[in-house]
C-alpha positions, 0 to 999 in steps of 0.5 A: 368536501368533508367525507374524511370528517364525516366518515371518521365521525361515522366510524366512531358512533357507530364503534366500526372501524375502516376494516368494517366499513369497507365489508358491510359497504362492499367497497374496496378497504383501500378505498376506505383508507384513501379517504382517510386520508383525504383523498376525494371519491373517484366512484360516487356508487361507493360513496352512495353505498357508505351513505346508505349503511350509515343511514344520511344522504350522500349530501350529508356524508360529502359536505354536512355536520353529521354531529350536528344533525345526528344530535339534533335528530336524537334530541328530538326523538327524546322531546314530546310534541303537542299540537292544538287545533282550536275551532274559530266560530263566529270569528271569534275564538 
């Protein structure tokens, strides 16, 4: 499990702090600090809720790379994509 990675992670793009987390959450700030501290999640709810306002699955949150996938979401926001149909006739192109 990799919350403490991944909330830290979190936390640091989205210039919050734990404080700030546990009030846009609705979840306790011990809580907060717990898993910080590497504690694992007692309430799956809470940790549903960080994962919705940080805006990944809650799979994502528990055991993912949200580097890794928040950069390549934003590399391919920035790339232009072309899609070609092309009409076979006769069997030939």
């Amino acid at each position: 499990m990799k919350l403490k990675i991944q909330i830290e992670y979190y936390l640091e793009k989205n210039n919050m702090n734990a404080s700030q987390l546990a009030r846009k959450a609705k979840v306790p700030r011990q809580t907060i600090a717990n898993w910080l501290m590497g504690q694992s999640p007692k309430n799956i709810d809470q940790v549903k809720r960080v994962a919705d306002l940080f805006r990944v699955s809650l799979d994502h949150l528990l055991y993912g790379d949200g580097k890794m996938q928040t950069d390549l979401v934003s590399e391919l926001k920035s790339k232009r994509f072309e899609i070609r149909f092309i009409r076979e006739i006769d069997g030939d192109l």
